[in-house]
KOLMARMAR-848344 format. One line per field, with one value per residue: residue number from 1; residue in one letter; x, y, z of N, C-alpha, C in turn. Coordinates in Angstrom, 2 decimals. Layout:
N
resi: [NUM|...]
resn: [A|...]
n_x: [X|...]
n_y: [Y|...]
n_z: [Z|...]
ca_x: [X|...]
ca_y: [Y|...]
ca_z: [Z|...]
c_x: [X|...]
c_y: [Y|...]
c_z: [Z|...]
# end
This chain:
105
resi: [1|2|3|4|5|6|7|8|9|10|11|12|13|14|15|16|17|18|19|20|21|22|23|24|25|26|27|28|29|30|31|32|33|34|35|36|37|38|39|40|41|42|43|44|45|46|47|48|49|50|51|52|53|54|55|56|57|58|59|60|61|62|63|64|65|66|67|68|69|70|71|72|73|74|75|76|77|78|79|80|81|82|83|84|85|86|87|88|89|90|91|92|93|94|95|96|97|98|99|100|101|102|103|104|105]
resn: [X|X|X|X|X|X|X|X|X|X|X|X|X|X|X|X|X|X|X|X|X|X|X|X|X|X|X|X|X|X|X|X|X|X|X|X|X|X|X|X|X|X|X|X|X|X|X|X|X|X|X|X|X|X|X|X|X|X|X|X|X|X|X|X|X|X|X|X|X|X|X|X|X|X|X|X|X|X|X|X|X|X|X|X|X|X|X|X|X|X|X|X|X|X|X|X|X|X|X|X|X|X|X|X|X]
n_x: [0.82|2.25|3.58|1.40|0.90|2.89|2.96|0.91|-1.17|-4.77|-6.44|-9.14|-12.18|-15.03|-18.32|-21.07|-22.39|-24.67|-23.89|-23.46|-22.76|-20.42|-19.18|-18.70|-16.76|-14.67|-13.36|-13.18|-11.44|-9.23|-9.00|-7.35|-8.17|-10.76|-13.79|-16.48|-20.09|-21.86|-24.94|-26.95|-26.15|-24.95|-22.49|-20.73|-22.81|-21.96|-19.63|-19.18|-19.06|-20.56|-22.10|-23.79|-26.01|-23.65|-21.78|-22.88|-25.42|-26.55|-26.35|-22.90|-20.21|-17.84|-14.46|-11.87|-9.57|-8.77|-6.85|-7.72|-7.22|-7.04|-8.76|-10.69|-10.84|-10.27|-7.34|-5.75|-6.85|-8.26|-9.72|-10.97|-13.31|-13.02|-13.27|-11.69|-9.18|-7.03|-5.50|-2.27|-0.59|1.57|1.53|-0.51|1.24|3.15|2.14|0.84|3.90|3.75|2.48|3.69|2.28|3.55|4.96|3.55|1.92]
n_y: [-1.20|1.39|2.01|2.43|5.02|5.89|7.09|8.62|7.30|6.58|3.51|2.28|0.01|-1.43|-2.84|-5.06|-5.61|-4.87|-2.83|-3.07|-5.50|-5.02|-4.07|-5.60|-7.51|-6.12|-5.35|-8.12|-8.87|-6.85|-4.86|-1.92|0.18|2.23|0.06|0.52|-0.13|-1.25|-1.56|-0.76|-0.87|1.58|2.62|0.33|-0.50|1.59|1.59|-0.99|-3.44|-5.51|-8.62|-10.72|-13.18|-14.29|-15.53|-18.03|-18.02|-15.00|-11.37|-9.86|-8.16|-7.81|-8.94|-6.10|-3.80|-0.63|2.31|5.72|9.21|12.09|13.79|12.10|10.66|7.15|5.58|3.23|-0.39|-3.35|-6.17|-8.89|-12.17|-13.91|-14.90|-15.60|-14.64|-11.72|-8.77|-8.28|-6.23|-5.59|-5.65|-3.78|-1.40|-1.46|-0.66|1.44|2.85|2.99|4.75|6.80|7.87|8.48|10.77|12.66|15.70]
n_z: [0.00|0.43|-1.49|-3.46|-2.38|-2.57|-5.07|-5.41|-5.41|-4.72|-3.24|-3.96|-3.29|-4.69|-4.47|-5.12|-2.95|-0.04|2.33|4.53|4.42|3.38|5.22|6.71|5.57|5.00|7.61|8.52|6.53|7.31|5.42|4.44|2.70|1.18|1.18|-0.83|-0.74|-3.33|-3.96|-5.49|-7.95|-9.02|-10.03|-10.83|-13.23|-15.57|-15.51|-17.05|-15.88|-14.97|-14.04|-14.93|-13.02|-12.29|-9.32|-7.90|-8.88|-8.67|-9.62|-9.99|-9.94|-12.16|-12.04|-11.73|-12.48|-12.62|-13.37|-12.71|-13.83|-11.70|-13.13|-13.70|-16.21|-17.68|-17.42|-17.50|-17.66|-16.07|-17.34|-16.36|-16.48|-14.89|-11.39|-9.86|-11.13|-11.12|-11.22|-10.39|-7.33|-8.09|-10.77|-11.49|-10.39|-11.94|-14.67|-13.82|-13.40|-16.16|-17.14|-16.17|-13.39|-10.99|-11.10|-11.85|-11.31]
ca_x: [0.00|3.39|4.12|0.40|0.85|4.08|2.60|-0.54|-2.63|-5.69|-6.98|-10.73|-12.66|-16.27|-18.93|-22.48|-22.96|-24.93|-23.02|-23.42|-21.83|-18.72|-18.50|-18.17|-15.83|-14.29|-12.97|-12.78|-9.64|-8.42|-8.73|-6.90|-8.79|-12.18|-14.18|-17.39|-20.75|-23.05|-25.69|-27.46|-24.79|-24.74|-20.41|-20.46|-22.55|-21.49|-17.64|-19.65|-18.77|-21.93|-21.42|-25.35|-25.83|-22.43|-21.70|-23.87|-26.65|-26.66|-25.72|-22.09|-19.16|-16.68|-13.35|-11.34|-9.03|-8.35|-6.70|-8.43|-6.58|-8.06|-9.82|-12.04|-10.51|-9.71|-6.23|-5.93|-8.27|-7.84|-10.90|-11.53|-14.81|-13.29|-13.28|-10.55|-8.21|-7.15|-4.21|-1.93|-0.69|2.79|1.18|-1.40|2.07|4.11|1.02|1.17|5.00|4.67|1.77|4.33|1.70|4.47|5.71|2.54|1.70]
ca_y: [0.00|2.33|2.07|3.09|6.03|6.94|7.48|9.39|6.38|6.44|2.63|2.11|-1.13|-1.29|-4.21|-5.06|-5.97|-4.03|-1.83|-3.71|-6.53|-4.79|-3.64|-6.85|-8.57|-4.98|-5.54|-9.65|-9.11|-6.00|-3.87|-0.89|1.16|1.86|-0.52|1.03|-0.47|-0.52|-3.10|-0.67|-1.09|2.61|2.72|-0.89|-0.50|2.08|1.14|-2.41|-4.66|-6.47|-10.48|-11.11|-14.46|-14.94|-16.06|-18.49|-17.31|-13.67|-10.46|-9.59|-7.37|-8.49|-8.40|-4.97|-2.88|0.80|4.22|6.93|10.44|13.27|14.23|10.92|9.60|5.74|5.80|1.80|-0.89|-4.83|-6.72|-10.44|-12.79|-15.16|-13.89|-15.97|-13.55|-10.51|-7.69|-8.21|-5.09|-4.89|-5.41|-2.30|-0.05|-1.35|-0.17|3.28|3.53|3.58|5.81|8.24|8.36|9.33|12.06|13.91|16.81]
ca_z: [0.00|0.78|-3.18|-3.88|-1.70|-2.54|-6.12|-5.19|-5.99|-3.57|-3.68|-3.18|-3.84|-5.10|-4.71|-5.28|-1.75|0.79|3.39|6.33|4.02|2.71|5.89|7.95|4.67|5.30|9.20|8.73|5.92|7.64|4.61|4.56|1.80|1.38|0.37|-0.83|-1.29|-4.85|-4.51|-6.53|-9.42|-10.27|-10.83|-11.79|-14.12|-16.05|-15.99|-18.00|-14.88|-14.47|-13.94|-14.85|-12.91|-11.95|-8.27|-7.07|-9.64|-8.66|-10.10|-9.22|-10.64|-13.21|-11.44|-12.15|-11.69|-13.27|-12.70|-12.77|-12.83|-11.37|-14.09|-13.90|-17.11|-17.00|-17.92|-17.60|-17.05|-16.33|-16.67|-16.63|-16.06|-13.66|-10.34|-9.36|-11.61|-10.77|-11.13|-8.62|-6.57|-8.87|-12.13|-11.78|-10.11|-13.25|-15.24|-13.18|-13.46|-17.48|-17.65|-15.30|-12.33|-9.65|-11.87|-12.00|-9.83]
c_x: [0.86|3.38|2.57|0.42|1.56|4.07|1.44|-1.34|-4.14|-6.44|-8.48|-11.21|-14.40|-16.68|-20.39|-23.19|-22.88|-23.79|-22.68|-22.31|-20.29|-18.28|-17.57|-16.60|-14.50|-12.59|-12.44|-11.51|-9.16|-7.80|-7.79|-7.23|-10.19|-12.57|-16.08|-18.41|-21.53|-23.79|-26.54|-27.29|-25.07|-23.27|-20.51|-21.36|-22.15|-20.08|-18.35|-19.11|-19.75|-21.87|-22.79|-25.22|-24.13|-22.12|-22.95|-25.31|-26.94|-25.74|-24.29|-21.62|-18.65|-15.28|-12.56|-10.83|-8.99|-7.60|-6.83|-7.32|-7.40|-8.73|-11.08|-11.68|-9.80|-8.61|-5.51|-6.80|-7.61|-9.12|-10.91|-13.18|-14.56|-12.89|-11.85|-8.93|-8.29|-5.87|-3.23|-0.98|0.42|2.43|0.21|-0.45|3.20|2.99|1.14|2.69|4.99|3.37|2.36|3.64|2.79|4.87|4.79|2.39|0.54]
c_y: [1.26|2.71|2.79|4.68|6.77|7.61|8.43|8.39|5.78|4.57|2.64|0.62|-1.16|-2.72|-4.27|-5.56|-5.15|-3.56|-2.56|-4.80|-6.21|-4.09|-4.53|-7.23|-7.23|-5.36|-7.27|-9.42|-7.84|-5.05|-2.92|0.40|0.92|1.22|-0.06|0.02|0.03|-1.39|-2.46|-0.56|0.25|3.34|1.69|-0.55|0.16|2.12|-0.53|-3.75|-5.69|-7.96|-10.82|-12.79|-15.26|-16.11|-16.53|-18.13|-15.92|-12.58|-10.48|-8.97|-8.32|-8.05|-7.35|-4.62|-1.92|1.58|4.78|8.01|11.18|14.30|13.33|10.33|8.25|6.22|4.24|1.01|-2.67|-5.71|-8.37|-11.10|-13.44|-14.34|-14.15|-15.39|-12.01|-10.09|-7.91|-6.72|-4.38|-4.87|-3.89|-1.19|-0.16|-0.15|1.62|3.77|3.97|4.28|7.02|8.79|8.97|10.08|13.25|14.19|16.58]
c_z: [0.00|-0.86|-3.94|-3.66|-2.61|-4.11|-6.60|-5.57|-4.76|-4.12|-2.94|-3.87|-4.31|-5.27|-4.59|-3.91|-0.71|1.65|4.16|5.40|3.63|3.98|7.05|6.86|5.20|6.76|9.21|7.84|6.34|6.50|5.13|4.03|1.74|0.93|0.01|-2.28|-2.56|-4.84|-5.39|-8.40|-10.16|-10.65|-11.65|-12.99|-15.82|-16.62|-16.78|-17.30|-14.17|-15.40|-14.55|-14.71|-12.49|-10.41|-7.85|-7.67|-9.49|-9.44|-9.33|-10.31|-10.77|-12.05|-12.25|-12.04|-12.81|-12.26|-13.42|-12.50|-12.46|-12.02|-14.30|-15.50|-16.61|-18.08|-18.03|-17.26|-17.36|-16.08|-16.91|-16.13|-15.42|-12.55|-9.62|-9.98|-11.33|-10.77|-9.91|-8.47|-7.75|-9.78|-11.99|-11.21|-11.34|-14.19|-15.35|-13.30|-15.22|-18.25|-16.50|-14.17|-11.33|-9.80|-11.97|-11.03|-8.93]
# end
């Protein structure tokens, strides 16, 4: 998370499950960043991250990652359909080192 920082990269997480729920999953893995609920999927689905029927027969998000600069443009994006894939922490700060995130103001 030091290497996120030390780049200005604020991490947040987003999920289709109520508050109370992302808040317990939240405290049980000892997040560190926010993890903010959408069960009404109005980020997901606009970024086109809707699982329809995925887990267990229910709606869920596509696994994701992006950065966003502070303009709200996506400036990368990693999406897959299995949930069990996902970016890991150095691939999305390689990502950010060669779109020059730590260099900007």
């Amino acid at each position: 998370m030091s290497e996120f920082g030390k780049r200005g990269i604020q991490v947040v997480a987003v999920s289709v499950d109520p508050v109370e729920v992302s808040r317990t999953l939240a405290a049980k893995t000892g997040l560190t960043f926010p993890l903010l609920a959408d069960p009404e999927m109005k980020a997901i689905g606009p970024y086109d991250l809707l699982h329809i029927r995925g887990h267990e027969g229910t709606d869920i998000a596509r696994p994701a990652e992006f950065l966003i600069d502070r303009t709200g443009k996506v400036r990368w994006v990693n999406l897959t359909d299995d949930v069990r894939v996902r970016a890991t922490g150095q691939q999305v700060l390689k990502a950010a080192d060669r779109l020059g995130w730590g260099t900007q103001p």
